[in-house]
ROVEXMAR-854475 format. One line per 4 residues: number of its first residue (from 1); their letters; for each residue x, y, z of C-alpha. Coordinates in steps of 0.25 Angstrom, whole numbers, plus 5000, padded with zeros to 4 digits. Layout:
<rs>
NUM	a	X Y Z | ... $
</rs>
This chain:
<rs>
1	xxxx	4983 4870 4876 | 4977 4871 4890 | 4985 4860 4900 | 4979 4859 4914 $
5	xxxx	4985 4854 4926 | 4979 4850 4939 | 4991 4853 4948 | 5004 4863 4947 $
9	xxxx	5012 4853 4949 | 5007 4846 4938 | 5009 4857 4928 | 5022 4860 4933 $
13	xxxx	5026 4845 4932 | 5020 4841 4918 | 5020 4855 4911 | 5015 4858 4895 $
17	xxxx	5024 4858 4886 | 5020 4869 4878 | 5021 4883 4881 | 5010 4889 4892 $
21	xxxx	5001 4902 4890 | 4993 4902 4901 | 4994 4894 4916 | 4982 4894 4924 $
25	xxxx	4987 4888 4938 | 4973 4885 4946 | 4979 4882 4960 | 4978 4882 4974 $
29	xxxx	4992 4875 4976 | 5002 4882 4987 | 5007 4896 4981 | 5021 4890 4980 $
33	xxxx	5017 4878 4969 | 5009 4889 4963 | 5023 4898 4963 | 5031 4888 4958 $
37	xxxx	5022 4884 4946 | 5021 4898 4943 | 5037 4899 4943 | 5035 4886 4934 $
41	xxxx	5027 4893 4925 | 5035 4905 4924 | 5049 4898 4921 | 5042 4889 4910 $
45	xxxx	5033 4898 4902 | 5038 4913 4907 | 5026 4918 4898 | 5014 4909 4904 $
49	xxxx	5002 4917 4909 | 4999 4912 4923 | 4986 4911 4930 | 4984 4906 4945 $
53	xxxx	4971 4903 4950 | 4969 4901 4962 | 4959 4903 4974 | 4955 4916 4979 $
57	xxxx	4961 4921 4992 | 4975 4914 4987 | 4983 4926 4990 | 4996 4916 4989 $
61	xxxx	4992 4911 4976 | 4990 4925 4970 | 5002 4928 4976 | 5011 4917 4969 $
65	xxxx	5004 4918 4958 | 5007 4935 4956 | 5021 4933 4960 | 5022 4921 4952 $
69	xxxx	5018 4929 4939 | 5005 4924 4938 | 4990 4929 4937 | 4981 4925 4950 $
73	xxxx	4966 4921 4948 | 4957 4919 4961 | 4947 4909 4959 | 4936 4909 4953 $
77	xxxx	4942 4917 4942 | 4933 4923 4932 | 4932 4923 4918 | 4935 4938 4919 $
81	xxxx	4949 4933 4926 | 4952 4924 4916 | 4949 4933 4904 | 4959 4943 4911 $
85	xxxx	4969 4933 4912 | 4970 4929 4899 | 4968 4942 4891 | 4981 4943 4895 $
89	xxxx	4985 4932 4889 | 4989 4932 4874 | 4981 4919 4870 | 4975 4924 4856 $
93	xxxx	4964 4914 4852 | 4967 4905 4864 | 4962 4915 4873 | 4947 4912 4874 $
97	xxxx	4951 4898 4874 | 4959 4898 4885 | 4949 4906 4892 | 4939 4897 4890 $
101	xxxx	4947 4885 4895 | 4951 4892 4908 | 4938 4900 4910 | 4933 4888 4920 $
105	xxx	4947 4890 4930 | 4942 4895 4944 | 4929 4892 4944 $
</rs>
């Protein structure tokens, strides 16, 4: 299941019940919001892959999103990027999928 959200606050505030694999946070909100729904992430599902996008040149945004535990992609990102991101994951048949359903982020 792929849930989107146009805002952090939103996800933060009406969040999906189910367990979560994968966040993708394509954001250009201030580094603090962007660290606390990070920490947000973190306390709920401990075991979610976090992704920030953001644009290039935002070294504040790479920086809370390494200390936040999470990967940082510089838009535009690649299909390469993403492949890199989630071979990491352990998807099994939802991999290519979810790849495909993401592939259109940062362009």
């Amino acid at each position: 299941m792929q849930v989107t959200y146009g805002r952090l606050e939103d996800f933060m505030l009406n969040p999906p019940l189910h367990q979560v694999t994968v966040a993708i946070l394509a954001t250009n909100d201030p580094p603090e919001l962007t660290g606390q729904a990070l920490a947000w992430i973190r306390n709920r599902w401990p075991r979610c892959c976090i992704a920030v996008v953001a644009d290039a040149g935002k070294g504040a945004s790479e920086l809370t999103a390494r200390m936040g535990g999470a990967n940082f992609l510089a838009r535009p990102v690649t299909d390469d990027e993403w492949a890199g991101l989630f071979s990491r994951l352990d998807l099994g048949n939802n991999k290519e999928r979810v790849f495909r359903k993401n592939s259109h982020c940062g362009k």
